[in-house]
N, C-alpha and C positions, 0 to 999 in steps of 0.2 A: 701430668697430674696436678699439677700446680697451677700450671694456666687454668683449666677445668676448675680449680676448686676459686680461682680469681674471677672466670665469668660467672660462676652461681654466686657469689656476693654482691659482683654488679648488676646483673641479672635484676636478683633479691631488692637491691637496692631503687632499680628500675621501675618495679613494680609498687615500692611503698609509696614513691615520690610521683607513681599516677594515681595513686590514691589521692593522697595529699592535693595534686593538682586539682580533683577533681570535689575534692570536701570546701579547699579555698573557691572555687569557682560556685561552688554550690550555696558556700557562705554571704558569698557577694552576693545571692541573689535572694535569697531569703532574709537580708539584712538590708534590701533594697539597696543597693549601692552600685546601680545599673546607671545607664542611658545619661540621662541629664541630672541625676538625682546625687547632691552635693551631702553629704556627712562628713563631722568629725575625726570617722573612722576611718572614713574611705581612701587616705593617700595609704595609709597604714598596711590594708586590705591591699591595694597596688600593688605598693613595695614589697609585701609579702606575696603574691602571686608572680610576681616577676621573680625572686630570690627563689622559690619552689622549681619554677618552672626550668631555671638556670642549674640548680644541681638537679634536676631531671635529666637535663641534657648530658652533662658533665656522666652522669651513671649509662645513661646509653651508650654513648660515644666512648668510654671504657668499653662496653660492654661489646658493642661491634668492630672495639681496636682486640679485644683477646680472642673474637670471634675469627680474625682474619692472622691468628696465631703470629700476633707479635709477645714480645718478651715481655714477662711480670715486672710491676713496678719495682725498684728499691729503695728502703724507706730507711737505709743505713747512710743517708747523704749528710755533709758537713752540714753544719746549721746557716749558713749563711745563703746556702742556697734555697735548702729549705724553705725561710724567711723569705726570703727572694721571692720566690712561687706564691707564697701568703700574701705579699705585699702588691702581687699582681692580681691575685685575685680578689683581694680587697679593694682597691682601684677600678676595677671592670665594675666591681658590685655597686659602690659611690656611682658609676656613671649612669649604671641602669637603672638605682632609684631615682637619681635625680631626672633621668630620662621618663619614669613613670609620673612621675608627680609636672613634668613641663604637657606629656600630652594631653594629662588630666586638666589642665588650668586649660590648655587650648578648646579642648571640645568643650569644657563649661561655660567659657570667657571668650569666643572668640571675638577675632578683633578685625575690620575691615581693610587697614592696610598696617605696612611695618611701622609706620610712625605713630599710629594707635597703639599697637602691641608693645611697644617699648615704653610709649608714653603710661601705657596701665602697670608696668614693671617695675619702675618706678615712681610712682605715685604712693602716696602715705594712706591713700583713702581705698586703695586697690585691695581686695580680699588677700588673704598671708598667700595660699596658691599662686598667685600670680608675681609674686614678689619674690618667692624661690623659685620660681620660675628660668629669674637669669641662673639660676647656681648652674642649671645644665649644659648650656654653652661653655660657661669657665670652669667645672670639672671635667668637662670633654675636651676641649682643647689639652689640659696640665696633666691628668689621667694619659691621653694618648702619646704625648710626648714620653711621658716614664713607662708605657709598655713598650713602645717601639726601642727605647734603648735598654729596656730590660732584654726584650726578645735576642735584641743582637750580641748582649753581654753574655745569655743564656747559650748560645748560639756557641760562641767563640769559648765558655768556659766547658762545652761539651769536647771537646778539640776538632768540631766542624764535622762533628758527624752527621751523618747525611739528612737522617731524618728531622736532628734538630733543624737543619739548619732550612730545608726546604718547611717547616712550620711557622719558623723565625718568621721568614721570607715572607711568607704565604698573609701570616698577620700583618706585617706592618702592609703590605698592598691593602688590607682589607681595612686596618686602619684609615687611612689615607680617603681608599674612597668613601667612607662613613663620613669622614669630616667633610667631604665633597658634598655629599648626598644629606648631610645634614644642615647646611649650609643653606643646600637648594630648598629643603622642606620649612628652613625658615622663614627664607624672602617668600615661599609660594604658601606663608601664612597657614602652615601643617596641616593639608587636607588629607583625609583618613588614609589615601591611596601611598603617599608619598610616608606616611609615617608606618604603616605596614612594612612599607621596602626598609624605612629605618632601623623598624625593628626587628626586621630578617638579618640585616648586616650586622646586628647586634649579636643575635644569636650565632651567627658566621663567626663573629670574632670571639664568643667568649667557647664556643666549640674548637677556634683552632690555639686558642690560649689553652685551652684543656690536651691535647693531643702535643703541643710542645712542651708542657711539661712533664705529660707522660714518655715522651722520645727521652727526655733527658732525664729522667729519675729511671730508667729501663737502660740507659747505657753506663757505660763502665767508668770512661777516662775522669768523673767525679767521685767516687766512689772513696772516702778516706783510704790512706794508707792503712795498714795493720798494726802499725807504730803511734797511727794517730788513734785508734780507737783504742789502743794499751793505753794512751796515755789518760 
């Protein structure tokens, strides 16, 4: 009964946040904020279509983990862990604005080879786009280092239970080759094909950041003592 009344709110959930996706997409286009067409607005607009689309995913991917009758979340966990999970997902989120706002500068700004694009990065006369530009390489690099040892801390405070620990896993691989594959979409000067695959790995990872902290708020060995919630 439980699970059941868990997948109608994800469900529920599901369906508001393709509304949503579909009134932001709709917004971008009526406010002209398409193609080459540079606004004020338009990182804003990004950011907030990437953030939609991110708890879109997060309500699906609930909604097909109750679907395949895994166990309901629980939301009686110490607060450090809690935090914890906050703190990871606020991290993912910094990487993927800052990841919207670098493709935006590329398709407007591009640059003919890597010593032009670094050279407009830092330049004082370069439009602001392009000059947060760098923040997404050095929040993705500092970002991935603290999910990866979040994940394994997660991991190890579950007491290795299986499912955390095959999510743990599963992310930091996918970490890993993101930084690879982002790496390559640098030097190859971000042509749409290579930032596509980008931003599939992206969704890869913040799907399997979602699914490991639901393993680990659904098992037990965190769960305060009885004495700890007396007190």
């Amino acid at each position: 009964m439980l699970r059941g009344t868990q997948i109608r709110k994800t469900a529920i959930g599901s369906f508001i946040f393709i509304l949503t996706e579909a009134l932001v997409g709709a917004g971008l286009v009526l406010t002209g904020n398409t193609a080459t067409t540079l606004t004020a607005a338009r990182p804003f607009w990004m950011a907030g279509h990437l953030l939609n689309t991110f708890i879109l995913l997060a309500f699906l991917t609930l909604t097909a983990r109750y679907a395949c009758c895994e166990m309901p979340l629980k939301w009686n966990v110490q607060r450090k862990y809690f935090g914890a999970i906050i703190i990871g997902i606020l991290a993912i989120f910094v990487v993927g604005i800052s990841g919207s706002i670098a493709a935006l500068a590329h398709m407007l700004f591009p640059a003919g080879t890597l010593a032009e694009g670094v050279a407009q990065d830092f330049s004082s006369t370069s439009h602001m786009l392009l000059r947060l530009r760098l923040l997404h390489p050095i929040t993705a690099i500092l970002m991935s280092v603290f999910v990866v040892f979040l994940a394994g801390w997660i991991a190890k405070e579950s007491g290795k239970e299986a499912g955390v620990v095959r999510w743990s896993n599963t992310l930091s691989i996918l970490i890993l080759a993101q930084i690879a594959f982002g790496s390559l979409t640098l030097f190859m000067l971000a042509p749409i094909l290579l930032q596509v695959g980008h931003l599939l790995l992206a969704d890869a990872i913040w799907i399997s950041f979602v699914l490991l902290a639901a393993n680990f708020l659904s098992s037990s060995p965190h769960t305060p003592a009885f004495d700890d919630v007396v007190e």
